[in-house]
C-alpha positions as CSV (number, residue, x, y, z in Angstrom):
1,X,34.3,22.4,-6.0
2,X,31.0,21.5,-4.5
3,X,28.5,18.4,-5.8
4,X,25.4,19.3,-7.2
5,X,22.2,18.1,-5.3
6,X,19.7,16.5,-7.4
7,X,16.0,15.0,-6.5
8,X,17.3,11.3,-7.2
9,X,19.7,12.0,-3.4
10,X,16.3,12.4,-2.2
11,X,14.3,9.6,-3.7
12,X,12.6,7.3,-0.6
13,X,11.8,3.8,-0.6
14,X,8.2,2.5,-1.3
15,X,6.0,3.2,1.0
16,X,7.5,6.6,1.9
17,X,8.3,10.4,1.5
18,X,11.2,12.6,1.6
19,X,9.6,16.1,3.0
20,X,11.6,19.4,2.5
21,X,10.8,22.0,5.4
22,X,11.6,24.7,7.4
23,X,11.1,25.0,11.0
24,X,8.8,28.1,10.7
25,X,5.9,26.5,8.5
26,X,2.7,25.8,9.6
27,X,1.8,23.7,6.6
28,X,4.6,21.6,6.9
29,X,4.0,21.3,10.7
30,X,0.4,20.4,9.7
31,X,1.0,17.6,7.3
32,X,4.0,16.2,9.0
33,X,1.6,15.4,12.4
34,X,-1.3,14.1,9.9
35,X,1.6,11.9,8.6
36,X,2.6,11.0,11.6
37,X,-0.5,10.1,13.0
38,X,-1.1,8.0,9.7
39,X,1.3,6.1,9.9
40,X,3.5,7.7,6.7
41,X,7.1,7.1,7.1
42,X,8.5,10.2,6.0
43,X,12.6,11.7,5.7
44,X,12.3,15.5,7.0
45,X,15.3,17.9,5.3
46,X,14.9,21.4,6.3
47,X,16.1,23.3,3.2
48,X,17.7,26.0,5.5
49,X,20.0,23.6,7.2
50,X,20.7,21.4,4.5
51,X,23.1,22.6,1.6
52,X,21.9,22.7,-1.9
53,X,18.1,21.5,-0.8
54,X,16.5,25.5,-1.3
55,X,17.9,25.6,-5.0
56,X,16.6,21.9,-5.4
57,X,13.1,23.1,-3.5
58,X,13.0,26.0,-6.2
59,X,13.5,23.9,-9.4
60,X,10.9,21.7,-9.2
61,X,8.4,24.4,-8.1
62,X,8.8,27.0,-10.2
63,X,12.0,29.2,-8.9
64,X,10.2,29.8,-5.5
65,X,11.0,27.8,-2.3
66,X,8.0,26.5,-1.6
67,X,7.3,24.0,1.5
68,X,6.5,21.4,2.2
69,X,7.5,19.9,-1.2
70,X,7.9,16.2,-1.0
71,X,9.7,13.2,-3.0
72,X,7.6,10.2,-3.6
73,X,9.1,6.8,-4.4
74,X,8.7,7.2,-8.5
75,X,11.1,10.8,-7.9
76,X,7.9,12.3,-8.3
77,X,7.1,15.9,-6.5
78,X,4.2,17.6,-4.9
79,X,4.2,20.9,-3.3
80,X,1.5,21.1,0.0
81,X,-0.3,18.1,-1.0
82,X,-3.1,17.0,1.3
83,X,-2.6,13.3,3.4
84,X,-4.9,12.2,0.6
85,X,-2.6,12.5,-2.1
86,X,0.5,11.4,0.2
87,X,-1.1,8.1,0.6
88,X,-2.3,7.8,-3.3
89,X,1.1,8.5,-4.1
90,X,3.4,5.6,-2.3
């Protein structure tokens, strides 16, 4: 039998991000070097290496597996937010 993933496995500590991926997108390629250069601590998980994470990806936007969709501390979501937002949100 295998365990369901939910968004509270992904959940970060204050201050931080979880950010779902792939290795292929230029958005999330884009915001993870602005969060890098920031200063955002941030948990990559690319959903196509990671069991479970594409179905998770897809139920919090809609059915579609959009990315980068990221996990603030509250178990909020965003899908391709701006480094604004990031930092308004931790």
């Amino acid at each position: 039998m295998s365990e369901t993933i939910t968004r509270d496995a992904f959940v970060p500590k204050a201050g931080g991000v979880t950010m779902f991926t792939t290795t292929w997108c230029g958005y999330c390629a884009r915001l993870k070097s602005q969060m890098t250069k920031a200063g955002v601590p941030f948990r990559e998980v690319d959903i196509e290496h990671t069991p479970g994470t594409a179905e998770l990806v897809a139920e919090v936007n809609g059915g579609n597996q959009t990315v980068p969709t990221l996990v603030f501390p509250d178990g909020s979501t965003a899908t391709n937010p701006s480094l604004a937002e990031v930092q308004s949100r931790i």
